[in-house]
Backbone bond lengths (Angstrom), bond angles and torsions (degrees), N, CA, C in turn:
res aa  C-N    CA-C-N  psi(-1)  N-CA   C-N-CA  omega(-1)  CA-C   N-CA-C  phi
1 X - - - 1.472 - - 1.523 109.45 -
2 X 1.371 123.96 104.51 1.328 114.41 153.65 1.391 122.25 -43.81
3 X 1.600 98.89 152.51 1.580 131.95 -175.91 1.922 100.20 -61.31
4 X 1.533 100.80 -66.37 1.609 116.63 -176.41 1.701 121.77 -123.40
5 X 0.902 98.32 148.33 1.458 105.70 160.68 1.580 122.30 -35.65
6 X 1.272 132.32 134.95 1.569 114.59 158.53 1.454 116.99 -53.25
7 X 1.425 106.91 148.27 1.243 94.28 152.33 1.138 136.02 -99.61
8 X 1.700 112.34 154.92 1.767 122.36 -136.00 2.214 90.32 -68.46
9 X 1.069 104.02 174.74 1.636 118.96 175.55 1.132 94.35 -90.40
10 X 1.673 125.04 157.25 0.838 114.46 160.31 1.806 146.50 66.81
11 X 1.494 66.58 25.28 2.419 78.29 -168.11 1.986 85.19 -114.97
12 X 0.924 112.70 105.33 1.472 132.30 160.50 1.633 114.08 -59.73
13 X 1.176 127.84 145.76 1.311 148.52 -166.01 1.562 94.01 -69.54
14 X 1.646 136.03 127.78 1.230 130.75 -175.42 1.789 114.55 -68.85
15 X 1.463 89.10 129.78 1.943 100.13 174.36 1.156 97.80 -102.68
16 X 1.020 120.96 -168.90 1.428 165.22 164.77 1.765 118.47 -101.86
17 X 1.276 127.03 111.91 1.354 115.35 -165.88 1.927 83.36 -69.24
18 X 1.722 87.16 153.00 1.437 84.61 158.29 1.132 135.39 -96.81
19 X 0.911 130.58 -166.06 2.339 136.19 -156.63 1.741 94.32 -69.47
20 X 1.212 133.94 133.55 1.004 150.65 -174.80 1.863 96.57 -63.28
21 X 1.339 132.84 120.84 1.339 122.03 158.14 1.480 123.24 -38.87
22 X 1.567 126.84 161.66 1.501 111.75 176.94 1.593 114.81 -61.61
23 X 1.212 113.41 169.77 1.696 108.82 -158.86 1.891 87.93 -109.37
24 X 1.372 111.46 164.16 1.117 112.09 172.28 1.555 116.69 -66.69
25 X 1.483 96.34 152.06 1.714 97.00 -169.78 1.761 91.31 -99.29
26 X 1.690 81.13 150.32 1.836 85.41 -176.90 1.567 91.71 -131.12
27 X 1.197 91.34 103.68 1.667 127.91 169.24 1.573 100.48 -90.01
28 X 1.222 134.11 -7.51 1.368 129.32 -155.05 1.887 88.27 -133.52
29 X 1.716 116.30 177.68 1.539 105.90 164.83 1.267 117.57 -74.11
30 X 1.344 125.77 163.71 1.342 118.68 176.48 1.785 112.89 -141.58
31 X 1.515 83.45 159.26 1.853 87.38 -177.62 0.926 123.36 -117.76
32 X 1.413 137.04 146.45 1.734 112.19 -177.95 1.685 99.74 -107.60
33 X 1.597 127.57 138.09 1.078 145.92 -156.91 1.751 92.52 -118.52
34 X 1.374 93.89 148.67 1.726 108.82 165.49 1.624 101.41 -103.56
35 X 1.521 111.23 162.21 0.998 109.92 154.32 1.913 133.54 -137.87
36 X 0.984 150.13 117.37 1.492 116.20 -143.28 1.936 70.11 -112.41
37 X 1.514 80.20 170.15 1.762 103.15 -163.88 1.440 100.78 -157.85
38 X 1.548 96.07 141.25 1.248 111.06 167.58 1.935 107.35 -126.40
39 X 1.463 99.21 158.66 1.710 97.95 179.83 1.534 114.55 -155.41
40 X 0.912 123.62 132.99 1.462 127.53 147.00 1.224 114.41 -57.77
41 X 1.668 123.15 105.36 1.285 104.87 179.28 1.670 122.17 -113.99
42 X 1.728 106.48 28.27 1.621 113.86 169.08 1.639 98.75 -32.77
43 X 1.631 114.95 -82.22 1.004 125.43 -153.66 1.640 126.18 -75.37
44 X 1.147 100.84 9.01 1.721 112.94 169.57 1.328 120.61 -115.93
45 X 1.366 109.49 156.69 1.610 113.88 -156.17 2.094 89.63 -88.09
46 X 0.351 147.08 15.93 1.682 158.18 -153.40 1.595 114.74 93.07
47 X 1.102 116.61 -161.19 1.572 158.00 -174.25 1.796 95.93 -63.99
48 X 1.459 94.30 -81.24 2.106 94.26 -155.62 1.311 98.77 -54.21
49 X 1.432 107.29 163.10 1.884 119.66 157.60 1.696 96.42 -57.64
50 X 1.542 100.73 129.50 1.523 89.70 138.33 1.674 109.59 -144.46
51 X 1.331 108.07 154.34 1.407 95.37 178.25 1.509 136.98 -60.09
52 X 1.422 103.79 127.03 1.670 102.20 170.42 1.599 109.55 93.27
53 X 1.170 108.52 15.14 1.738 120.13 178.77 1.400 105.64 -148.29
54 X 1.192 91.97 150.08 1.943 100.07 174.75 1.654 127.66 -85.42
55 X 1.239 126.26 79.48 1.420 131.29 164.69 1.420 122.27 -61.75
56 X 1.253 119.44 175.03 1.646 136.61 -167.39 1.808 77.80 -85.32
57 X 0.954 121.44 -87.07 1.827 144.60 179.71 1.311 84.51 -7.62
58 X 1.315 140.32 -98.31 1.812 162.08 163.44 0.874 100.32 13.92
59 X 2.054 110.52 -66.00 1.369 111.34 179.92 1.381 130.60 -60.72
60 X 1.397 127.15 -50.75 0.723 154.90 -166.75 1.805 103.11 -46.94
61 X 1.854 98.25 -76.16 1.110 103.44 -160.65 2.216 101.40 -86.54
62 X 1.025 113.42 1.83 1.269 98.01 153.50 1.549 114.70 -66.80
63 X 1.414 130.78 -52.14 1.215 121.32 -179.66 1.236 114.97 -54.08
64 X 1.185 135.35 -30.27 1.566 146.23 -169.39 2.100 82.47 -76.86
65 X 0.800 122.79 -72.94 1.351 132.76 -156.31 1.964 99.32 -60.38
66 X 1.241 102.27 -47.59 2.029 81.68 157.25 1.349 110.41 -73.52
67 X 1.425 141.88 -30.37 1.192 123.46 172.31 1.945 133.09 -44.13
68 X 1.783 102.04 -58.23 0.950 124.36 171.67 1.839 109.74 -70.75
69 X 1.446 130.96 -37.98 1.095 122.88 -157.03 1.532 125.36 92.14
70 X 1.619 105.02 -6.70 1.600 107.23 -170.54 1.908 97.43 -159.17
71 X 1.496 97.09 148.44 1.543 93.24 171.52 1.143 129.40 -39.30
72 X 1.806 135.06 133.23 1.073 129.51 -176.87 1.826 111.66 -130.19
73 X 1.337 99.44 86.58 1.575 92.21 -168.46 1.853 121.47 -65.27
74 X 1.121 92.00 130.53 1.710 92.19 168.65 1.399 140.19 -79.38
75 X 1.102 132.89 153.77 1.568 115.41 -177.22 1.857 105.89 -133.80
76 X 1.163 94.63 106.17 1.819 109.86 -169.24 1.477 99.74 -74.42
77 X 1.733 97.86 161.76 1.676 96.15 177.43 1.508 97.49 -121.58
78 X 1.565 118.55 32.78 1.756 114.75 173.05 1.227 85.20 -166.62
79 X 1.252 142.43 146.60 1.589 164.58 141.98 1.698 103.67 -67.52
80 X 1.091 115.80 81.36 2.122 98.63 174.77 1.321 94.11 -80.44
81 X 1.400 95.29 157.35 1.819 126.04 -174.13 1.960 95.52 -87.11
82 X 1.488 112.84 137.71 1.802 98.86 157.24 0.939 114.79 -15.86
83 X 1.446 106.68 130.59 1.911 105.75 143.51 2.095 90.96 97.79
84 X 1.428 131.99 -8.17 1.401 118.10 -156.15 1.699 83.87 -122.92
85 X 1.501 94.71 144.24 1.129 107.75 -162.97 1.514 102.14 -101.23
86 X 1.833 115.16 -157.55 1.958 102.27 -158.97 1.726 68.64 -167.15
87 X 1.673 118.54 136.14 1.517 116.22 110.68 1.306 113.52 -133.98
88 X 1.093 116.40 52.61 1.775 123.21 162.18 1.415 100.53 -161.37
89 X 1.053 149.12 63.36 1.171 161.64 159.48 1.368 99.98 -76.38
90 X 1.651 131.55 145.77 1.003 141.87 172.93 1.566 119.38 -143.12
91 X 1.473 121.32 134.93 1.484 121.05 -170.34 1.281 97.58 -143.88
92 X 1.424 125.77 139.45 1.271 139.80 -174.36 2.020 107.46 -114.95
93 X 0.895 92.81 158.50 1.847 107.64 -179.06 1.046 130.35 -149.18
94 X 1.435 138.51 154.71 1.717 120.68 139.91 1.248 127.32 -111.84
95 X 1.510 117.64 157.08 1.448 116.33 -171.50 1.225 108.59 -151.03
96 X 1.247 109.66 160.11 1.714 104.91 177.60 1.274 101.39 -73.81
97 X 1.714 115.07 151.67 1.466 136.15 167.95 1.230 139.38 -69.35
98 X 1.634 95.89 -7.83 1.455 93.79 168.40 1.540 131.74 -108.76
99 X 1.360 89.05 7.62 1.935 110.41 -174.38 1.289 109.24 -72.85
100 X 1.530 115.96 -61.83 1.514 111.49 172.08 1.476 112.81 -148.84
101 X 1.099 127.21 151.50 1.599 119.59 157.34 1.328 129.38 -70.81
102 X 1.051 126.16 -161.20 1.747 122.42 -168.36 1.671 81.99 -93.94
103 X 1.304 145.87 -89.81 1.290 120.76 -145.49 1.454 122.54 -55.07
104 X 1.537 116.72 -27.98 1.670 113.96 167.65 1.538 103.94 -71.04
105 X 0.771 137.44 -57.87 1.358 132.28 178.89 1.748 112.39 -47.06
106 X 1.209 135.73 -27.92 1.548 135.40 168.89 1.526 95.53 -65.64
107 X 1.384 109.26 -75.25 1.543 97.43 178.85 1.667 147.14 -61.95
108 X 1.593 90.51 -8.10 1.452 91.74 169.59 2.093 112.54 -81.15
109 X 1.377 100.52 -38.36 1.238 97.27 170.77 1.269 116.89 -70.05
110 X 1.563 138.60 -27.30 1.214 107.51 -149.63 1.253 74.33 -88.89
111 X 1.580 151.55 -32.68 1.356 140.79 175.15 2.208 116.81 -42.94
112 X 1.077 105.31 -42.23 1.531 122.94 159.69 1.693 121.47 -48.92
113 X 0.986 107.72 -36.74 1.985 126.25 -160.89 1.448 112.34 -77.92
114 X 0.842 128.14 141.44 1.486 122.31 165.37 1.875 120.04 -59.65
115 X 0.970 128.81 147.72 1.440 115.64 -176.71 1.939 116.05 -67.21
116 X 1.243 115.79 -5.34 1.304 104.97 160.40 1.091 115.51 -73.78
117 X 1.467 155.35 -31.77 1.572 177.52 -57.99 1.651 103.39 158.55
118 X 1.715 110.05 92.04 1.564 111.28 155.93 1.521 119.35 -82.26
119 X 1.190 142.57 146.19 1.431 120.14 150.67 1.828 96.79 -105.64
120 X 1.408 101.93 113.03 1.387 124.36 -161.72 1.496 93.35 -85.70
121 X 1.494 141.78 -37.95 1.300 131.46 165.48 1.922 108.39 -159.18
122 X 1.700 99.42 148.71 1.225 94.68 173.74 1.440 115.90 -118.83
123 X 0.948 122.41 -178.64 1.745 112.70 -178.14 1.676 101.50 -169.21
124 X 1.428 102.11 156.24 1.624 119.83 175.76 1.146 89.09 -103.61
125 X 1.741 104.74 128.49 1.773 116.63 167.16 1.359 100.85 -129.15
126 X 1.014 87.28 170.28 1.825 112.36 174.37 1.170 117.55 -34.73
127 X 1.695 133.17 116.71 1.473 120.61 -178.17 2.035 115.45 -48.96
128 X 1.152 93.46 141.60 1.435 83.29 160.30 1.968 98.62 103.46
129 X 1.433 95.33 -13.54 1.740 90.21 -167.99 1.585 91.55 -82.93
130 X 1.498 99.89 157.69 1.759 120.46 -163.85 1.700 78.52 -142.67
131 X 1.705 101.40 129.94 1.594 132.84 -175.86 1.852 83.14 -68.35
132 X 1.593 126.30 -63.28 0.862 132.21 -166.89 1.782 129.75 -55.06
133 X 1.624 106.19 -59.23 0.974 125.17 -136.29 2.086 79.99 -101.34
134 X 1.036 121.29 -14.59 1.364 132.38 -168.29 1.407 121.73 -92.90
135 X 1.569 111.48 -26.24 1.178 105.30 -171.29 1.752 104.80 -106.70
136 X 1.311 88.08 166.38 1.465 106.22 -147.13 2.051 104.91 -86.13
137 X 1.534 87.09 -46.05 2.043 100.83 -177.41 1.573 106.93 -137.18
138 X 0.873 119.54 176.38 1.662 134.53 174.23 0.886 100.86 -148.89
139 X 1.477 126.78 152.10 1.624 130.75 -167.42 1.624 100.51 -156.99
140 X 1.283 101.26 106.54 2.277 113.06 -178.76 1.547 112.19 -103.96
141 X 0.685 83.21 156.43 2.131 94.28 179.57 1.121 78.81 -122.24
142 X 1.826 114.86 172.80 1.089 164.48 -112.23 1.849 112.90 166.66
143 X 1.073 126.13 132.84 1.519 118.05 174.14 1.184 122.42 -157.06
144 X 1.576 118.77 111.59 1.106 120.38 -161.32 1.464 102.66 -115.85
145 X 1.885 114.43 140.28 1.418 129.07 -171.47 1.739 95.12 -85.77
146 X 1.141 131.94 89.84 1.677 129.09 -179.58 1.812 100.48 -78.30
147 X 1.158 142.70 1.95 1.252 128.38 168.11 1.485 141.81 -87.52
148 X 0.989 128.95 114.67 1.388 143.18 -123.96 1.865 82.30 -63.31
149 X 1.515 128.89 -35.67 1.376 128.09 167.03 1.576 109.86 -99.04
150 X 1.453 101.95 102.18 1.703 98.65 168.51 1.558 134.20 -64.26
151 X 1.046 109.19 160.83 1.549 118.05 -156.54 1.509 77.70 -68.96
152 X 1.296 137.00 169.10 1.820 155.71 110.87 2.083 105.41 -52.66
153 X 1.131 118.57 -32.83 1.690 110.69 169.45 1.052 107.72 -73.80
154 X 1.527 131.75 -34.40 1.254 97.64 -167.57 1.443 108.00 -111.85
155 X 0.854 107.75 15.00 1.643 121.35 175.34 1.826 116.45 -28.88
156 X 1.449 103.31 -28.15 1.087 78.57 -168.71 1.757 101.93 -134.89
157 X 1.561 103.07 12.75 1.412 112.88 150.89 1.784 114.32 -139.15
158 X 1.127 99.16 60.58 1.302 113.59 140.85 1.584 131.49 -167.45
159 X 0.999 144.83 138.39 1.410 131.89 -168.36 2.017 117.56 -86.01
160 X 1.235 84.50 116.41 1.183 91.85 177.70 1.764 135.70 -58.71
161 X 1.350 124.38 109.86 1.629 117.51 -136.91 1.795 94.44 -156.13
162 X 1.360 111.10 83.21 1.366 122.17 -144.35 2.035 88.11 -108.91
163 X 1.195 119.69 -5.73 1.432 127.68 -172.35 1.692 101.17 -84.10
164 X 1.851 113.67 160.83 0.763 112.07 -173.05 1.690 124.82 -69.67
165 X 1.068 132.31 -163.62 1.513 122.09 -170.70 1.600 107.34 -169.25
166 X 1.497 111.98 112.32 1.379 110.06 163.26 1.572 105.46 -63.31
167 X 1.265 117.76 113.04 1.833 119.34 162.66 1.783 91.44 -61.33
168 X 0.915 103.07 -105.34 2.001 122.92 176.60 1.589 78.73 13.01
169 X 1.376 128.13 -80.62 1.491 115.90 -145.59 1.428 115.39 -88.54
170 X 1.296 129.67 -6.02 1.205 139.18 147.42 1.787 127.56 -47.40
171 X 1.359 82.28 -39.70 1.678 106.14 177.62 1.407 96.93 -74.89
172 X 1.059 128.23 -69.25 1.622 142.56 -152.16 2.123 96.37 -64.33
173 X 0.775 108.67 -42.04 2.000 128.75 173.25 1.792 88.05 -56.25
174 X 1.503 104.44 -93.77 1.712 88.08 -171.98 1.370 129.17 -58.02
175 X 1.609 141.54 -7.80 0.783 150.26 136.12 1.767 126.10 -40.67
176 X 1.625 110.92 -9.69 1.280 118.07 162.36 1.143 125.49 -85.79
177 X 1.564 112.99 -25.74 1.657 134.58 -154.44 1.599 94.86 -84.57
178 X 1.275 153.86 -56.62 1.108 151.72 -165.72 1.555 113.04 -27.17
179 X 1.513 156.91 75.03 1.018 119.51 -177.74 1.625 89.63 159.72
180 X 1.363 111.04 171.83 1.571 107.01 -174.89 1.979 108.99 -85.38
181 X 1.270 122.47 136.63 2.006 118.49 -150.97 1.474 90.29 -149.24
182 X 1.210 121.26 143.55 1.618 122.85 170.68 1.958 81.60 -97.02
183 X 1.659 98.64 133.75 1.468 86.46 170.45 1.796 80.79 -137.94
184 X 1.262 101.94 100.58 1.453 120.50 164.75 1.462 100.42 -95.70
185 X 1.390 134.56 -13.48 1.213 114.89 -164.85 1.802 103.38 -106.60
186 X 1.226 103.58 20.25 1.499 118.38 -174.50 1.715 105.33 -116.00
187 X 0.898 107.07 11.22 1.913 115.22 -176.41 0.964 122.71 -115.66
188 X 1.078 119.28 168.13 1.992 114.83 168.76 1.732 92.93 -81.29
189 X 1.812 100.58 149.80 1.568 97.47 169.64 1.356 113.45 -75.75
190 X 1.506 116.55 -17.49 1.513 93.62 -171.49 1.968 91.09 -117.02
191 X 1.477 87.07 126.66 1.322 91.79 -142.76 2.391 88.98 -142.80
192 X 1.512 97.96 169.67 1.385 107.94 -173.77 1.635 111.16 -96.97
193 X 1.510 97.15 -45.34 1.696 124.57 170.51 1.601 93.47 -24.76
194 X 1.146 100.38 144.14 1.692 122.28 157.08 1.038 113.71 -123.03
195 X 1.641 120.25 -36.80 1.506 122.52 -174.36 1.526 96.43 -116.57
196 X 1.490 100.83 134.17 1.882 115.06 -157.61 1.699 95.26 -104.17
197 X 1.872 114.38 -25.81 1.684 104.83 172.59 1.099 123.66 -80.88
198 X 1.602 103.94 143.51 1.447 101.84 170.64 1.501 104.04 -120.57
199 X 0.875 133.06 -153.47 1.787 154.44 -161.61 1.631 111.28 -151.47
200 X 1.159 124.74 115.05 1.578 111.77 -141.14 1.746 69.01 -126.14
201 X 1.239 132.88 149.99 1.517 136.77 166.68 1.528 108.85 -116.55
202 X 1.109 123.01 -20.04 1.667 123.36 -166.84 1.118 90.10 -166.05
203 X 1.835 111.14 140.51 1.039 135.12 131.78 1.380 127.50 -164.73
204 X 1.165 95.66 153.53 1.885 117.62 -156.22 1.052 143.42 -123.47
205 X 1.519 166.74 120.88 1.571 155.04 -173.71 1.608 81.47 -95.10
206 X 1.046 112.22 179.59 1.792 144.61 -167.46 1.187 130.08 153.78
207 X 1.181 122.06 135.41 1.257 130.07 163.85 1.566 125.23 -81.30
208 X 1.270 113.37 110.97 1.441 107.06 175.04 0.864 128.70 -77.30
209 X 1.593 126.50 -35.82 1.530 141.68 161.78 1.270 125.23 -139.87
210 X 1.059 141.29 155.00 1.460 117.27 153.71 1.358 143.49 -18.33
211 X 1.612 120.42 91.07 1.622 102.59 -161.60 1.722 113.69 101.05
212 X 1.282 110.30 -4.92 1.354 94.57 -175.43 2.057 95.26 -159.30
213 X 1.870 93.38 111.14 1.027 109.07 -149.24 1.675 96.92 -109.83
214 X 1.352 118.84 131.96 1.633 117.05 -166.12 1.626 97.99 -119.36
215 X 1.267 95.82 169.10 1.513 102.85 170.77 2.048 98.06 -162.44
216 X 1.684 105.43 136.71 1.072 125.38 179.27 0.939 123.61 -127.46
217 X 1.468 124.41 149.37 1.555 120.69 -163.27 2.062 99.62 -148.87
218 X 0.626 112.16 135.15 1.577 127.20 172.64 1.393 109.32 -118.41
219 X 1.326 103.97 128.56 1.779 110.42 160.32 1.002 126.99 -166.75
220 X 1.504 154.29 176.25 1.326 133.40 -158.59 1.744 108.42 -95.52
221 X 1.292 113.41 2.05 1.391 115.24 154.65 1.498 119.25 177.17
222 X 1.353 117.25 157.05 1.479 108.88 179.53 1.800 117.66 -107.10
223 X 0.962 111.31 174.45 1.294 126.86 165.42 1.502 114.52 -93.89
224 X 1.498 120.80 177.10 1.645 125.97 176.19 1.026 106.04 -65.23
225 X 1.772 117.76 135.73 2.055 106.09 171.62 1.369 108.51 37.81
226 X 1.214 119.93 57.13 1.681 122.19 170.20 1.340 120.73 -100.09
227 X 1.380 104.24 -17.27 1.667 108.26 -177.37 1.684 96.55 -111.99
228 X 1.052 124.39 -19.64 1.693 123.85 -175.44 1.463 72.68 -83.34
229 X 1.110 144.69 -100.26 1.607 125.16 -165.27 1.124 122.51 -19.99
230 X 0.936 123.84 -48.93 1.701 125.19 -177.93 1.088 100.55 -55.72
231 X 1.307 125.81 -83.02 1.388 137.38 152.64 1.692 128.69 17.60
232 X 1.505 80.82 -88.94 1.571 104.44 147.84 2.118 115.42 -22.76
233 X 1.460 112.12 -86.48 1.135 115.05 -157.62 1.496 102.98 -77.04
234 X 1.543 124.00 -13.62 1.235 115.38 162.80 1.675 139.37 -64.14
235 X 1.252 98.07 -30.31 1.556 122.33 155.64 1.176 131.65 -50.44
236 X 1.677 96.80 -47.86 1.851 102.30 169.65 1.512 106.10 -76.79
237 X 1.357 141.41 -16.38 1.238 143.39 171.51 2.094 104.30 -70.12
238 X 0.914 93.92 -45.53 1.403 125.38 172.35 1.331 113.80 -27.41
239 X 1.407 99.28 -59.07 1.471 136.68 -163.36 1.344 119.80 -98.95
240 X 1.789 111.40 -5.14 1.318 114.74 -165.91 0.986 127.80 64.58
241 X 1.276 130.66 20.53 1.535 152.52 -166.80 1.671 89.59 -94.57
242 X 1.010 144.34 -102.40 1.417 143.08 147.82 1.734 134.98 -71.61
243 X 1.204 109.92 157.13 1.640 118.42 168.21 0.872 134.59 -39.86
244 X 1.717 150.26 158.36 0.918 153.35 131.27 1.876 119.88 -50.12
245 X 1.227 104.43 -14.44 1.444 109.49 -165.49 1.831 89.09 -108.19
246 X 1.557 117.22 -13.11 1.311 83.91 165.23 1.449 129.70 -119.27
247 X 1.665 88.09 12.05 1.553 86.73 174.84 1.422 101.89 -70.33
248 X 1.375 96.88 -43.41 2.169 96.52 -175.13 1.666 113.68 -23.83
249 X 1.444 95.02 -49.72 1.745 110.67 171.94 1.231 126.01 -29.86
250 X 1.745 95.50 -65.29 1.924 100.12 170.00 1.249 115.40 -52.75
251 X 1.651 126.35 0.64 1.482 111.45 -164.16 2.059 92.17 -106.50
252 X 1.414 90.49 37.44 1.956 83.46 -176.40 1.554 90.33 -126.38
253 X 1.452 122.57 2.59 1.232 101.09 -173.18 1.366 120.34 98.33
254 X 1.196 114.79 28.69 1.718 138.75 172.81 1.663 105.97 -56.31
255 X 1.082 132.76 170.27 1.180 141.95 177.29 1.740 109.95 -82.63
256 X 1.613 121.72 162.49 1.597 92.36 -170.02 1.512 105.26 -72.56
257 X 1.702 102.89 -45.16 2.023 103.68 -173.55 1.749 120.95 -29.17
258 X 1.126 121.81 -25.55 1.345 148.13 -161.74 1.708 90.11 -78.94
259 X 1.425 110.89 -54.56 1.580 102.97 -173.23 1.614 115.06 -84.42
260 X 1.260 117.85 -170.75 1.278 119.37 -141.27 1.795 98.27 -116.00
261 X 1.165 135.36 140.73 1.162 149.58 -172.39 1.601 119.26 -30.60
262 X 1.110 136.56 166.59 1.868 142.54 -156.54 1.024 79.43 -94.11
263 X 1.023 116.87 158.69 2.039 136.83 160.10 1.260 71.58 -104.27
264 X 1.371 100.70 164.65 1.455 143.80 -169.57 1.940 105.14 -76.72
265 X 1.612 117.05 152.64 1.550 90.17 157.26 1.016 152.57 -66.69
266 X 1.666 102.51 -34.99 1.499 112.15 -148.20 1.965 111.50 -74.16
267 X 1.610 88.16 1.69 1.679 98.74 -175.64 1.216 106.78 -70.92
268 X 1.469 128.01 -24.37 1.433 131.28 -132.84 1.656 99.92 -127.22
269 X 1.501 108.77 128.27 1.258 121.40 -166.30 1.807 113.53 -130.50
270 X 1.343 113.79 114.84 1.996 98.57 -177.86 1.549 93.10 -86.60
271 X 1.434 81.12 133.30 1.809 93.84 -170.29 1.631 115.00 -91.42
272 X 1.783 101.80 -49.34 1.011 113.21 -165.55 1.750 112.27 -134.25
273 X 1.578 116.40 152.41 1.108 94.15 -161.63 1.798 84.89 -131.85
274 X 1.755 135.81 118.34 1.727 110.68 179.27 1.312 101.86 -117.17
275 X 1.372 105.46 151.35 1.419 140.18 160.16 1.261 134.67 -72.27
């Protein structure tokens, strides 16, 4: 049994996205559009702009910005970390109404996008709606390769985890999470968060197939690396590395050192995004 987790490929030293460019001026009427998204995110440093690296955000709203002719900032309803992947990702905008509608506009971007980057559907909503500030839960999987020979497919969305595994106490761990938990001990300490509770609605172990073991969590919002922590310290419970009675502990608001190591990214996928 290893001590720790590998560490993930591809996880860059934390920035700060930088200052949004000026946004297009709407001298004309305007609409605000949804967008749902899916991504491969091996090859991107995460979600926000940051300068001088390639993000989902970058991508995204450069294509929007040859579309329109002028910066078009987006407003996401999940931040993924490097390396974490998306097929329900959602980003909201505004644009003038006479440039394109929602189905020319899906196909002009996804023609614009890099091939990791779908825009899987677009839609005209209600002025005033925010991808972010609007939605209600987010719901991520987790995916672990349990076969002593890992797949080459999933190599690079699922984490390879070939050691033994209490099921029973895996179960009994997310079976704690349901419910409102200060999980400060699931964060980085130096951190943006002020408020450490969340409201957790679901969570689950499962088997997806033979060999390939998931875990999902829903709640009305997350923290940084909050579920790769979870993740993380559930494994060492997993593993007999620690208790079931003390992970419960971390759920009072423990310090982070106390909890148990990051799972990796490339396991970790935002699935779902509700309204």
């Amino acid at each position: 049994m290893p001590t720790s987790i590998p560490a993930p490929p591809l996880t860059p030293p934390h920035c700060k996205p930088s200052r949004h460019p000026p946004s297009l001026p709407h001298s004309r009427p305007v609409a605000t559009f949804r967008l749902d998204i899916a991504y491969d995110g091996t090859r991107f440093k995460g979600w926000a702009r940051q300068e001088g690296l390639r993000t989902v955000q970058g991508e995204v709203e450069g294509a929007l910005e040859q579309l329109y002719g002028a910066p078009v900032p987006l407003t996401v309803a999940g931040r993924t970390d490097a390396g974490v992947h998306a097929t329900g990702q959602v980003a909201s905008f505004e644009a003038p109404t006479d440039r394109h509608d929602a189905n020319t506009l899906r196909r002009a971007l996804d023609s614009l996008t890099a091939e990791e980057v779908a825009i899987t559907d677009t839609s005209a909503v209600p002025p005033g709606f925010d991808a972010r500030r609007d939605a209600t839960a987010r719901r991520y999987r987790y995916r672990l390769d349990t076969r002593s020979v890992p797949s080459p497919f999933e190599r690079r969305y699922a984490v390879h985890w070939p050691h033994a595994l209490d099921r029973p106490a895996l179960d009994s761990c997310a079976e704690l999470l349901p419910g409102t938990h200060d999980f400060t001990a699931f964060t980085p300490t130096e951190t943006e968060h002020v408020r450490f509770e969340r409201d957790v609605l679901e969570a689950a172990w499962s088997e997806e197939r033979p060999g390939l073991l998931t875990f999902e969590i829903e709640a009305d919002a997350f923290m940084r690396n909050m579920v790769r922590a979870l993740v993380g310290t559930m494994l060492e419970v997993g593993g007999g590395r620690r208790t079931v009675e003390s992970f419960a502990a971390l759920l009072e608001g423990r310090p982070r050192p106390e909890g148990g190591e990051t799972a990796p990214a490339h396991g970790l996928f935002l699935i779902a995004v509700r309204y």
